[in-house]
C-alpha positions in Angstrom: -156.6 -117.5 173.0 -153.3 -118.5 171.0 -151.7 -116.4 169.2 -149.9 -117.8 166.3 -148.7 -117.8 162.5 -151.7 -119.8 161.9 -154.2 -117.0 163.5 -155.8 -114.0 162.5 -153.3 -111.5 162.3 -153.4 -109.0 166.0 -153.0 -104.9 165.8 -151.3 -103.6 168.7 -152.3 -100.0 169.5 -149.2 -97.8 170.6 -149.9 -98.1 174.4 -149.5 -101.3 174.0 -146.4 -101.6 171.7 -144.9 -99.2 174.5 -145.5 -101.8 177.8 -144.0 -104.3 175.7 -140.7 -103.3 174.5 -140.4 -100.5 177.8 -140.0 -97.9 174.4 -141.4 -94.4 175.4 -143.4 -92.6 172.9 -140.8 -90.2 171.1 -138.0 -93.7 170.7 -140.4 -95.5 169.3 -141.3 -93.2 166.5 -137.4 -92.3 166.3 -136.5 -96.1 165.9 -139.0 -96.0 163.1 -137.7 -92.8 161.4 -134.2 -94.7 161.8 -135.4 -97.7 160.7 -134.9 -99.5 163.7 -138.5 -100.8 164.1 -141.4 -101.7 162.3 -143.5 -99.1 160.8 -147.1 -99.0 161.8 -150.0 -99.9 159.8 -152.5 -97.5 159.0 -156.1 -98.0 160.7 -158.1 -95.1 159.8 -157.5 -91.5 159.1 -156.0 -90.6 162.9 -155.5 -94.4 163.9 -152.5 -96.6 164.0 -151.6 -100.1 165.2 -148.6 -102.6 164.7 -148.8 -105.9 164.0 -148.5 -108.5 167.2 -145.8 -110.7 165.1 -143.3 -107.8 163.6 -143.3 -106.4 167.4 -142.8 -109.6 168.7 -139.9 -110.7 166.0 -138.1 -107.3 167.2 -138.4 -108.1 170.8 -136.7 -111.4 170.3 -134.2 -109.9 168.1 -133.3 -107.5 170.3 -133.3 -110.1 173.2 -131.1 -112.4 170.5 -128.7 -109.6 169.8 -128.5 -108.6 174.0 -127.8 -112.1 174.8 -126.3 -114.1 171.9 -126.7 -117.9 171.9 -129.7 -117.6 174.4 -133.3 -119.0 173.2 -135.8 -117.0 173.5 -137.6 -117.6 176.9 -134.6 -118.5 179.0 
């Protein structure tokens, strides 16, 4: 299944936000407090997830900002 702009939006729960961008638990939430990274959306009462394009669009800024003039996937 594709995932793009056209497509349902995809939540990412936090274990999964982590094995993507190699972030541990306590840097990710300090990159939000600093503004660094997306803020979650809220799922329920004790329930979290990030959204699969804002976590991706920081990954390939990061990559961007790591390796300036690369596109993303080389």
């Amino acid at each position: 299944m594709k995932h793009g702009s056209t497509s349902t939006p995809v939540i990412l729960r936090r274990p999964q936000v982590e094995a993507r961008t190699g972030l541990s638990r306590s840097t990710l939430y300090q990159y939000i407090q600093d503004g660094l990274f997306p803020r979650p959306v809220s799922l329920g009462a004790r329930a979290v997830g990030w959204l699969e394009s804002e976590v991706n669009t920081w990954i390939a800024a990061r990559a961007k900002a790591v390796r300036p003039g690369t596109a993303p996937g080389r």
